[in-house]
C-alpha positions in Angstrom: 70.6 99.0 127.3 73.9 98.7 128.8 76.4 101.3 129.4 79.4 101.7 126.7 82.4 99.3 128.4 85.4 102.1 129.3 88.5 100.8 127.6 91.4 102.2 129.8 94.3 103.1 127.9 98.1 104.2 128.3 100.4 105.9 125.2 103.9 106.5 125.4 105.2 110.6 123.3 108.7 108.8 123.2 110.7 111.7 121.6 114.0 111.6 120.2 116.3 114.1 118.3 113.3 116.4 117.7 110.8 113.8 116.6 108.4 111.9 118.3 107.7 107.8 117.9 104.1 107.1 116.0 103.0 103.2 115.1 100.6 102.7 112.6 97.2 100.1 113.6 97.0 97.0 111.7 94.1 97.0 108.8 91.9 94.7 110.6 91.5 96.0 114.3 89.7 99.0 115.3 90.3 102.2 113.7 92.7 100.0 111.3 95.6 102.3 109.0 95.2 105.0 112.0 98.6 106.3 113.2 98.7 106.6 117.0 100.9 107.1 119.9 102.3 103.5 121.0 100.5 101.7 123.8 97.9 99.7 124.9 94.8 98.7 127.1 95.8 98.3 130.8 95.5 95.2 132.5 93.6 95.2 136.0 96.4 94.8 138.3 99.0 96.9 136.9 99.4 100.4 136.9 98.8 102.9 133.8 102.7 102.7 133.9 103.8 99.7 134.3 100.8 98.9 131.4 102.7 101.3 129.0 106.0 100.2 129.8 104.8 96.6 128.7 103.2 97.9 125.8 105.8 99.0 124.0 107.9 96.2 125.2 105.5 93.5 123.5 104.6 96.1 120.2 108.0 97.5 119.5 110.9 95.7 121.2 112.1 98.7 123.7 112.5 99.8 126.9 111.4 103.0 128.1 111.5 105.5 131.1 108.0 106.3 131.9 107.8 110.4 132.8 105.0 112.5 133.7 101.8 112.4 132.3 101.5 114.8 130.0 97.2 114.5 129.0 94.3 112.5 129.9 91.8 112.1 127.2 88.2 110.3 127.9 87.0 110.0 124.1 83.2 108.1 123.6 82.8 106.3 120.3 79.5 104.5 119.3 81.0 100.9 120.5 82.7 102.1 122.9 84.5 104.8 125.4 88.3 105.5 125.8 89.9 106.7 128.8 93.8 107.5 127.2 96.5 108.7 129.0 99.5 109.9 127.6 103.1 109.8 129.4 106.3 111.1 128.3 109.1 108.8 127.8 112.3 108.3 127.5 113.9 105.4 125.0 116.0 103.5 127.5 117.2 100.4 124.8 116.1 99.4 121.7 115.1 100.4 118.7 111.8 100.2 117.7 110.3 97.5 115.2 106.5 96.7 114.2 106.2 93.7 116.5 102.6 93.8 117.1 101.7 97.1 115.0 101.6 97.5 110.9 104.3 100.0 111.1 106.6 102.7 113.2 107.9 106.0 112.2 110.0 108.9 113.9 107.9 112.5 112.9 108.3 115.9 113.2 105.9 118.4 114.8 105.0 119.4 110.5 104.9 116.0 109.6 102.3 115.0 112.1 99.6 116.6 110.3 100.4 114.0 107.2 99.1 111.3 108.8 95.6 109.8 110.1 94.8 109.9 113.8 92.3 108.7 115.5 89.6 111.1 116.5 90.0 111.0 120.0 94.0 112.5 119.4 93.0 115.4 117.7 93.2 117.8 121.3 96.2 115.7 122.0 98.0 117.0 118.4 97.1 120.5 118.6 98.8 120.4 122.1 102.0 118.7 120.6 102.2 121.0 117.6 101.9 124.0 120.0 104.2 123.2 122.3 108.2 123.3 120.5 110.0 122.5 124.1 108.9 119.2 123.5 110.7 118.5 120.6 114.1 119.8 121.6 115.2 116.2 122.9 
């Protein structure tokens, strides 16, 4: 049996006026109706950076400043294993639309806990929720 394939994945925390940019996953893909943090898988040649600011170019229409990295996640479910990094960034132009995603929404830290995350995020949200210098932006 062959090892699980290692997706390799980069997610923008784009704050903004104390909330922070989610995009729900269309009904058909995997984990479909999860909310997660925009983003997507990263190419070979680029880096996890330049994969995220693409990402979000192609999914919601902006341009960001990719900051730090903020958490690395390595998450294993039965079809497959994630490796997810999360950046901070900064909305540069744009506002975001649902170009490639079933929907986008601006939360608080309270409001997070309303809506379904993958799994693998669950470390991820405890982290934003406990940590209000975040949301200050």
């Amino acid at each position: 049996m062959e090892p699980p394939r290692i997706i390799e994945v980069s997610a923008g925390l784009v704050f903004r006026a104390g909330k922070l940019l989610i995009t729900q996953r269309h009904a058909a893909a995997h984990l479909g109706g999860l909310w997660e943090f925009p983003g997507g898988k990263r190419e070979s040649q680029e880096t996890f950076e330049q994969c995220l600011a693409r990402e979000l170019r192609e999914e919601l229409g902006i341009e960001v400043r990719v900051g730090e990295l903020f958490d690395t996640i390595t998450h294993a479910y039965p079809e497959r294993t994630v490796l997810l990094k999360f950046f901070r960034c900064e909305l540069a132009s744009g506002e975001p639309q649902p170009l490639d995603c079933a929907a986008v929404k601006w939360v608080n830290a309270a409001e997070l806990a309303a809506h379904d995350f993958p799994v693998a995020d669950a470390a991820l949200l405890q982290k934003l929720v406990g940590a209000p210098e975040l949301w200050r932006i």
